[in-house]
N, C-alpha and C positions, 0 to 999 in steps of 0.2 A: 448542429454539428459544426465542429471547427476540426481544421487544421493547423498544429501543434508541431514547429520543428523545435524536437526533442535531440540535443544530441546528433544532430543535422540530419536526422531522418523526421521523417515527414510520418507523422502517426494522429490519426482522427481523433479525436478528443468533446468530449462534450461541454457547455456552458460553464461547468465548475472545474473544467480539468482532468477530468479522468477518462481514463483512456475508454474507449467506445468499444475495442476488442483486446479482450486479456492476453489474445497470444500472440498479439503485436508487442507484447512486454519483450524488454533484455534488461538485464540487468544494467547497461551504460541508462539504458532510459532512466532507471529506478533513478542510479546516483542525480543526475538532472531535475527528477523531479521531487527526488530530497531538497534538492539545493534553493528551488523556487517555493518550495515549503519550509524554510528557514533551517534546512539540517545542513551544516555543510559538506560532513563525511556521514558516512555509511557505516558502522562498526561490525564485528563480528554480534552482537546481541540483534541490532537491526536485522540482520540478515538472517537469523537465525527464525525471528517472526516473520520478517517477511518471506522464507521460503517456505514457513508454515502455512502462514496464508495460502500461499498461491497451491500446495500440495493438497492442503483441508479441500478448500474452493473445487478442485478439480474432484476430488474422489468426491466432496456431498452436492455440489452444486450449489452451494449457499456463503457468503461471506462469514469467515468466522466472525462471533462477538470475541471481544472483550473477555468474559466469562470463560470464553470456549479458547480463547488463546492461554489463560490460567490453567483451566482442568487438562486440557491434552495436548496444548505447544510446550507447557511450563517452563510459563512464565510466568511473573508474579503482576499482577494489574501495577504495586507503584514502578515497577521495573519498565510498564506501557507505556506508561505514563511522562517518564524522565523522558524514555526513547523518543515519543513522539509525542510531546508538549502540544497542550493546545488543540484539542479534541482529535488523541490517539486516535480509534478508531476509524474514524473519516481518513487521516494523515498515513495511517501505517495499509489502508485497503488502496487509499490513490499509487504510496511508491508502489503500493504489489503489484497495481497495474489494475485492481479489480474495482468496480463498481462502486458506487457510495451507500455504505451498508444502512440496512433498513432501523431505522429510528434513530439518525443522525439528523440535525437541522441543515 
C-alpha cells in the first residue's frame, strides 16, 4: 500500500495506482489521475463512462467490462478505445477510482 497525493489530498493507492477505496474518489482526483495516465483533459464522453463505471460498480459490485460498458453504458468499444488509449479498461476503472478489473495484465 502507498500513499498517493492526488490533487494535494493524500488517498491510499496500491502498487499500480489505483485507489485502495473507491469512495475516497472526487472527481478533481479522476482529472489528476487522467493526467498521469497520459489524458490531459477529461471530456464530456470520459465522464460519461466514467460515471457509468462508478454507478454499474456500485449497484453490481463488479467492475464493468468492456462489453458491459457497450451493451448498457452505450458506448461503442472503438469509442473506449480513442477515450482511453492503451489498455481502456485498466485506464478508464483506475480514473473511476475502482480496482484493476479481473483479466487485465
Amino acid at each position: 500500500m502507498e500513499s498517493n497525493a492526488v490533487n494535494t489530498l493524500q488517498v491510499e493507492v496500491n502498487e499500480e495506482g489505483f485507489l485502495i477505496n473507491p469512495d475516497d474518489w472526487t472527481e478533481d482526483i479522476a482529472a489528476q489521475i487522467a493526467k498521469q495516465e497520459g489524458i490531459d483533459e477529461l471530456n464530456e464522453q470520459h465522464w460519461k463512462v466514467i460515471r457509468f463505471m462508478r454507478s454499474d460498480f456500485k449497484e453490481r459490485g463488479q467492475i464493468p467490462t468492456i462489453r458491459r460498458l457497450k451493451n448498457a453504458g452505450g458506448v461503442t468499444i472503438q469509442d473506449v478505445y480513442k477515450l482511453f488509449p492503451d489498455g481502456p479498461a485498466k485506464k478508464a476503472a483506475k480514473i473511476s477510482g475502482l480496482g484493476k478489473p479481473q483479466g487485465c495484465v
